[in-house]
VEXTORKOL-489655 format. One record per residue (C-alpha): residue in three letters; x, y, z. Coordinates in steps of 0.1 Angstrom, whole numbers, padded with zeros to 4 digits, always signed. Layout:
BEGIN
ALAXYZ ...
//
This chain:
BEGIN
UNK+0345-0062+2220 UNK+0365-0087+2200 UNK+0339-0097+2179 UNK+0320-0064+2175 UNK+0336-0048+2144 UNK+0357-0078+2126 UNK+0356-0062+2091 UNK+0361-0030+2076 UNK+0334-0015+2054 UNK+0311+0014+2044 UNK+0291+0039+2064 UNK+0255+0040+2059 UNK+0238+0081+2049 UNK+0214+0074+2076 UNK+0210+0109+2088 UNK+0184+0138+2072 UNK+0184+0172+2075 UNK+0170+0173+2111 UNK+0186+0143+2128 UNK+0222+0165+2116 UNK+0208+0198+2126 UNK+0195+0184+2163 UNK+0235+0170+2165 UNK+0249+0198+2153 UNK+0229+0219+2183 UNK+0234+0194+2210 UNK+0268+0196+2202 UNK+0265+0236+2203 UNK+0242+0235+2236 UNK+0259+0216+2262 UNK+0268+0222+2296 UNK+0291+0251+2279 UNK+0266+0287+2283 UNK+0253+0276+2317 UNK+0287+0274+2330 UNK+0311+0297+2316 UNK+0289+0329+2317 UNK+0313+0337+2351 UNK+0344+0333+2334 UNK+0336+0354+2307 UNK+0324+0385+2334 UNK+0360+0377+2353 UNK+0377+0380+2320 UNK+0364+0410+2313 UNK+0355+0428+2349 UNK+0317+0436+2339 UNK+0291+0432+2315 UNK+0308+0446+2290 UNK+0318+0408+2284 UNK+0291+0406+2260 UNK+0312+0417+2232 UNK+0330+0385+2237 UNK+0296+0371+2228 UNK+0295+0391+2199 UNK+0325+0387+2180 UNK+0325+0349+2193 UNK+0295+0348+2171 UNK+0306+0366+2139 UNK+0342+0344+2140 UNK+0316+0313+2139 UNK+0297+0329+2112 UNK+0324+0333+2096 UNK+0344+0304+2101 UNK+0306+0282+2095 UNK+0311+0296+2059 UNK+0341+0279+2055 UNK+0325+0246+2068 UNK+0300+0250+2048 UNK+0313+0255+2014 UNK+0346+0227+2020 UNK+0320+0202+2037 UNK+0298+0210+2009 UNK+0323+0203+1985 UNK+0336+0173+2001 UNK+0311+0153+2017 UNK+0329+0129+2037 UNK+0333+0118+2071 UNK+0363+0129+2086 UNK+0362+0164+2079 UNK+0389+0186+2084 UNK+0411+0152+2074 UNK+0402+0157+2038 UNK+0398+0191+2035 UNK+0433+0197+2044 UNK+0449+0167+2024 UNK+0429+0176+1991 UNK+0434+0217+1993 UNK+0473+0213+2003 UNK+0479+0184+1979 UNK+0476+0150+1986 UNK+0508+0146+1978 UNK+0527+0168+1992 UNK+0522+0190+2017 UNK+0486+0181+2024 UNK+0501+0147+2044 UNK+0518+0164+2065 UNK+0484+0188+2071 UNK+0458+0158+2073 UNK+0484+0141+2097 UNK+0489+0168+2120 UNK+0450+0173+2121 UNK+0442+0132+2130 UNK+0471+0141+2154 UNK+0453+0167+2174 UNK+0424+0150+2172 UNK+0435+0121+2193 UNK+0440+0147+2220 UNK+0413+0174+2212 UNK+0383+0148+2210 UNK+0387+0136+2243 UNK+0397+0172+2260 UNK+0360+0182+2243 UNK+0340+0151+2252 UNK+0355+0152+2287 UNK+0347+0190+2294 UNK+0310+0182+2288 UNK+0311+0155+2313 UNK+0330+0176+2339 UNK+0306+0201+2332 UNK+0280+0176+2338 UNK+0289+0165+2367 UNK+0298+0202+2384 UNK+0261+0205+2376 UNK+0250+0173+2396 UNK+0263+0185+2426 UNK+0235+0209+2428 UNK+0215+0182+2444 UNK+0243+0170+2469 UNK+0276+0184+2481 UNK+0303+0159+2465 UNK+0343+0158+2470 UNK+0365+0164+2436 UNK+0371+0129+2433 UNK+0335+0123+2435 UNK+0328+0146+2404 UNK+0357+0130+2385 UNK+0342+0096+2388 UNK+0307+0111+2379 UNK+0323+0125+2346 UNK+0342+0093+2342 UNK+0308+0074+2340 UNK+0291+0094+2317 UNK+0315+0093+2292 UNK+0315+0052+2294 UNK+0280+0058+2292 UNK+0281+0074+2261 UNK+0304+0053+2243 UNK+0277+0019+2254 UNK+0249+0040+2237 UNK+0267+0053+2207 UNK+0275+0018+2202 UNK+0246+0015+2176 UNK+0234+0021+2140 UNK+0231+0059+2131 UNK+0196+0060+2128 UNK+0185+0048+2162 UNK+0207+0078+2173 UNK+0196+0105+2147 UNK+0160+0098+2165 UNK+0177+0098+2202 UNK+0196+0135+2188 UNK+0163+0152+2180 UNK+0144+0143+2211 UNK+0171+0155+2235 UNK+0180+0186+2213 UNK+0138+0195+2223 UNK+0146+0190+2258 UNK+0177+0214+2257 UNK+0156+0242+2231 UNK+0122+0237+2259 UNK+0154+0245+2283 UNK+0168+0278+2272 UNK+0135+0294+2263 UNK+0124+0288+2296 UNK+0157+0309+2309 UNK+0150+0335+2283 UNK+0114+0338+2293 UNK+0119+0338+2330 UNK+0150+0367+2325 UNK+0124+0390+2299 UNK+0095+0388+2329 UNK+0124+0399+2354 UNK+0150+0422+2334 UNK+0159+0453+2348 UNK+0183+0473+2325 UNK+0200+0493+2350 UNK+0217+0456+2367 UNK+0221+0443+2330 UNK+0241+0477+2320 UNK+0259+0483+2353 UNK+0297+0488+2338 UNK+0320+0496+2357 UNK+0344+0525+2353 UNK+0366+0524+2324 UNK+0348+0496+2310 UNK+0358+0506+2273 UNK+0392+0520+2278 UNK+0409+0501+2254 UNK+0440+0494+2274 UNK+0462+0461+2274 UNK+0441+0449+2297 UNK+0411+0451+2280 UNK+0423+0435+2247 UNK+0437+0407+2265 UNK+0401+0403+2286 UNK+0384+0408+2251 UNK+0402+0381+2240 UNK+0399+0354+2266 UNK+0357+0363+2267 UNK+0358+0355+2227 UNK+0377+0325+2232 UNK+0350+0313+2259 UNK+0322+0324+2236 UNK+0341+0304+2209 UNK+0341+0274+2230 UNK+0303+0277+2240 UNK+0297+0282+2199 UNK+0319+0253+2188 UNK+0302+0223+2171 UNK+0288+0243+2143 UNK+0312+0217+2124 UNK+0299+0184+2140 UNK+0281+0173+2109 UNK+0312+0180+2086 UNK+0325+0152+2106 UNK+0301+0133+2099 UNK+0298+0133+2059 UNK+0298+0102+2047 UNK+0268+0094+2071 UNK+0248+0122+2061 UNK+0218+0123+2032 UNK+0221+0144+2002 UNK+0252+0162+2020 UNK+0261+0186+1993 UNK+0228+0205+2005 UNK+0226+0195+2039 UNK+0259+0200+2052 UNK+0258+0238+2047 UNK+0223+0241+2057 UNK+0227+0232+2089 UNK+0260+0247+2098 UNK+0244+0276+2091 UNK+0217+0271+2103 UNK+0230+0254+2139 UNK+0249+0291+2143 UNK+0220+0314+2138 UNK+0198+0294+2160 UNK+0223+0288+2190 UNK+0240+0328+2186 UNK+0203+0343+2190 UNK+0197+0324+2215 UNK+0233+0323+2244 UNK+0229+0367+2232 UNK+0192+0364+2245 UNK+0203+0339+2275 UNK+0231+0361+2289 UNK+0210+0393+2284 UNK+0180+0373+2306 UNK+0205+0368+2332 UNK+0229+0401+2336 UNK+0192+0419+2337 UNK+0188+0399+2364 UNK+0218+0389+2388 UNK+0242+0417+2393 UNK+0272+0411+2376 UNK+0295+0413+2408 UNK+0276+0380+2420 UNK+0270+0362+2389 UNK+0313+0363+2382 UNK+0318+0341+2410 UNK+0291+0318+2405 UNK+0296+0278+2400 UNK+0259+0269+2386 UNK+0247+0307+2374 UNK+0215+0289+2355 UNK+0206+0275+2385 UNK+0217+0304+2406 UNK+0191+0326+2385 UNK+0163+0302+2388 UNK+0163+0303+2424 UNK+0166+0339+2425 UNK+0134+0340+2400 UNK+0116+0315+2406 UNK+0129+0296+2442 UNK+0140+0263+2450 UNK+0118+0241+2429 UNK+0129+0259+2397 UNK+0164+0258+2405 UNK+0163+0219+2411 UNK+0143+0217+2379 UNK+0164+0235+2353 UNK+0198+0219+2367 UNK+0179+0186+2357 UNK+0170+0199+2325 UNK+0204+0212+2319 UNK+0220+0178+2330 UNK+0200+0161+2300 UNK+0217+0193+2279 UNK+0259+0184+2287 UNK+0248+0141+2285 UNK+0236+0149+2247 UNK+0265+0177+2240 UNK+0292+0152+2253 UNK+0271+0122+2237 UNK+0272+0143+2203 UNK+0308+0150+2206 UNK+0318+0117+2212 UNK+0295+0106+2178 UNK+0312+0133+2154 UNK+0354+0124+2167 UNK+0350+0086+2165 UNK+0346+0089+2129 UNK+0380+0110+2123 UNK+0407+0082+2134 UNK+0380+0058+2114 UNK+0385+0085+2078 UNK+0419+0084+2085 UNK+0423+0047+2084 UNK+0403+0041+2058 UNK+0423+0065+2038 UNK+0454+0042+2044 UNK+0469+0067+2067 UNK+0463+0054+2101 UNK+0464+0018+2116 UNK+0438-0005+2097 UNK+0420-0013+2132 UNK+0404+0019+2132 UNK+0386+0019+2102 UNK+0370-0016+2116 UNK+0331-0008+2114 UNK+0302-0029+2129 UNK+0298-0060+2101 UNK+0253-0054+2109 UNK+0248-0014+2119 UNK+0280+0001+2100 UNK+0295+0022+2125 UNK+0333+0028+2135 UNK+0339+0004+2167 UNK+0375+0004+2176 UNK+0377+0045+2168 UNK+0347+0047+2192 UNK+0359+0030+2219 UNK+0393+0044+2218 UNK+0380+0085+2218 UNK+0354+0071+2248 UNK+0382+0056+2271 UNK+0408+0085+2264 UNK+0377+0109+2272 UNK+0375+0092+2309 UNK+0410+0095+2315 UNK+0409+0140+2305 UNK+0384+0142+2331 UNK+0412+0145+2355 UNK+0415+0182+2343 UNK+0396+0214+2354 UNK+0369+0225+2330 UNK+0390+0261+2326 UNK+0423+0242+2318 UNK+0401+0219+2291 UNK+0382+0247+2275 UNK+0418+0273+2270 UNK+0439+0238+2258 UNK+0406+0226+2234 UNK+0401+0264+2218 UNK+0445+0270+2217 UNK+0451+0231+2200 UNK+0425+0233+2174 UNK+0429+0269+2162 UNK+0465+0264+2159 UNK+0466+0225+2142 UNK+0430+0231+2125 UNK+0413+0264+2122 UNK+0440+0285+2108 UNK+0450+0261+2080 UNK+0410+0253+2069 UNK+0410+0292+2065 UNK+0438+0288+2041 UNK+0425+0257+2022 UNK+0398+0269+2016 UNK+0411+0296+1996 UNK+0433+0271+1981 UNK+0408+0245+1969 UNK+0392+0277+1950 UNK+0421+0287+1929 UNK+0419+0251+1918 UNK+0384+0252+1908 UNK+0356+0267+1914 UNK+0330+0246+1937 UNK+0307+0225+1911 UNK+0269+0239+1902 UNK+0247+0227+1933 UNK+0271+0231+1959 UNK+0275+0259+1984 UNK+0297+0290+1976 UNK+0309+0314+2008 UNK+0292+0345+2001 UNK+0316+0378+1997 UNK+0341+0355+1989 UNK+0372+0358+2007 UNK+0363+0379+2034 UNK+0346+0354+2054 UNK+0377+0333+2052 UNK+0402+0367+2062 UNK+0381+0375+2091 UNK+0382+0341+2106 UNK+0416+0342+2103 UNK+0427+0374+2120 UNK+0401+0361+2146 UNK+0417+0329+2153 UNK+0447+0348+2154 UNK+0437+0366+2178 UNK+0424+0340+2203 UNK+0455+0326+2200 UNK+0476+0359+2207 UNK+0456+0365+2239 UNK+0456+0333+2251 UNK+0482+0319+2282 UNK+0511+0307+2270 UNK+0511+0275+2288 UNK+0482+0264+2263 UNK+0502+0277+2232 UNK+0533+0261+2242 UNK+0510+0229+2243 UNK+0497+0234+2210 UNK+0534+0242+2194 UNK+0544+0213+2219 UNK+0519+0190+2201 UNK+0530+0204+2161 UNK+0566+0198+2168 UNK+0561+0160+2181 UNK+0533+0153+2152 UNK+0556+0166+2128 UNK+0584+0144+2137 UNK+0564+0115+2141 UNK+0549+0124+2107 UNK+0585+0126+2092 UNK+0597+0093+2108 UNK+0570+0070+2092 UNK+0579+0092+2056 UNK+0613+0085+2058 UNK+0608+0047+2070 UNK+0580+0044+2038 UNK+0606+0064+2017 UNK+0576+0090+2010 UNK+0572+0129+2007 UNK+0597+0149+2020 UNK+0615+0118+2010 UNK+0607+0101+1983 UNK+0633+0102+1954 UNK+0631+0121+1920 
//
């Protein structure tokens, strides 16, 4: 690779409206729904896990406005990098915020890219029995995979993102389809007692379901990362974060609905492959065999999507002058990031060493607490500094949006084990003090004298 991305340069806006909106939904529609519909049910003890669905989807709402109208407003690749570094002052505190975000990144990149792959590969075992070590190399592979055919210009892949994210759509409607010829409402409304008693228990249960919802919904902001690659972004951007929710809520509401109607919830909670599970209880063999194929092709283009929209925040970083110069290296022909790719690919093989539960909680926990709560807050910064300009997008029933994504993320994190918040305070404390250690050493703020 030494002579694949010598220089540093530009990126090239080589992606429309629907090569962003097909990687915004295969980074939506991965291996995530056909996995973690049994988690949710053990979470909450019955069907009643659905509301997890529900307010998962009105947080993304939600939090998608704020996407929206900062992506909107600053159109660059990188993301939540320059969001927070502009709304907190570039300065001043906003260093400290940008850094701590690249920080997490490093880590939460690969735990994302890697959970599609181990999803990917609990899938393959459908078609033969395989030892854990076996499905750790499978995972392992794919995500070298991945990084060989992301290594490319942006518009081969905006073609490659659309024809996948038609596979995965043809996918789900066939679940839908197959669950609304077979629904019975008295197996997809079969609570158990005390289903709503809104006890300790239940609040805690509510809360892990969202956060698995939340996980299944995340990548609404893939094409924020993405910016500075994407055409007339001050209209595009919003459109299809927007967009990318409304489509992929509708449809995991209509999916789990299909499949409670169908399996009884007792059996689907202890499920390892409940898509394929359903098929075969639908359809038979054949059908099962054929949508675990199908939904392999799903978590390849999630954890291929993923992979596109991190490499490009150590790259923003760098070329901001606030990361080490070799990462904002791009490909001197087909303007890509080269040495930020292959460093979130290789760190992606080595998290699939991890259980998909133990990735999802640690993914959710990391990035609410080192990026989702403080984009609610700068975003509600940036518009006491000024208004967003005529033509870009403004966050309808402004704040609320912003205050209800908040309490929400506060409330994932509140419910969540405390193992994955003490790595998420684990990971603040140590980027802080790295952050203050290279301030003090460049004699800048905190530091920097009067």
């Amino acid at each position: 690779m030494a002579n694949a991305g010598q220089q540093l340069g530009h990126l090239e806006r080589g992606i429309g409206l629907w090569g962003a909106l097909s990687a915004n939904v295969l980074n939506m529609v991965g291996v995530g729904p056909f996995l973690t519909i049994p988690l949710a049910l053990a979470a909450m003890g019955g069907p009643q896990a659905m509301l997890g669905w529900i307010l998962g989807a009105l947080l993304a709402l939600c939090d998608g406005m704020i996407w929206a109208e900062l992506g909107s407003r600053i159109p660059n690749s990188g993301g939540s990098y320059h969001y927070l570094l502009m709304a907190f002052g570039p300065k001043r505190l906003g260093r400290l915020m940008a850094f701590l975000f690249l920080w997490q990144s490093l880590l939460v990149g690969p735990i994302s890219i890697a959970s599609g792959a181990v999803g990917f590969a609990d899938y393959a075992s459908v078609f033969h029995p395989m030892s854990a070590g076996q499905l750790k190399l499978i995972a392992m592979v794919l995500c070298l995979f991945n990084m060989a055919v992301l290594y490319r210009s942006i518009r081969s892949i905006g073609v490659l993102s659309v024809v996948v994210t038609v596979i995965v759509l043809a996918t789900c409607c066939w679940i839908i389809l197959s669950g609304i010829t077979h629904f019975h409402p008295a197996t997809a409304f079969n609570f158990p007692p005390h289903a709503f008693h809104l006890s300790h228990t239940f609040w805690l249960g509510l809360g892990s379901a969202t956060l698995i919802a939340t996980y299944d919904y995340g990548g609404y902001n893939n094409v924020c990362l993405l910016g500075g690659e994407v055409r007339n972004p001050t209209k595009n951007i919003p459109r299809v974060v927007l967009l990318s929710i409304v489509l992929v809520a509708a449809m995991y509401l209509a999916m789990n609905i299909s499949i409670l109607g169908t399996l009884p919830w007792r059996e689907a909670q202890h499920s390892k492959v409940i898509v394929s599970d359903f098929m075969w209880a639908v359809h038979g063999a054949w059908a099962a065999k054929a949508v675990s194929i199908l939904i392999l092709i799903a978590s390849w283009g999630s954890a291929f999507a993923i992979l596109l929209g991190y490499s490009r925040i150590p790259y923003a970083a760098a070329a901001n002058g606030e990361f080490p110069a070799v990462f904002a290296r791009v490909h001197p022909k087909d303007h890509f990031p080269t040495v930020s790719l292959i460093y979130m690919g290789i760190a992606s093989m080595a998290m699939c060493f991890f259980s998909l539960a133990d990735l999802i909680a640690g993914l959710i926990v990391i990035q609410t607490m080192l990026q989702f709560l403080g984009q609610c807050i700068a975003v509600m910064l940036l518009r006491r500094q000024s208004p967003p300009a005529p033509g870009r997008f403004r966050m309808p029933l402004y704040p609320l949006p912003a205050l209800v994504a908040l309490a929400g993320w506060l409330y994932i994190v509140g419910t969540s084990q405390l193992k994955h918040v003490a790595v998420g305070a684990g990971l603040i404390v140590a980027g802080a003090a790295v952050f203050l250690f290279q301030a003090n050493r460049a004699q800048e703020w905190p530091f920097q004298q009067a």
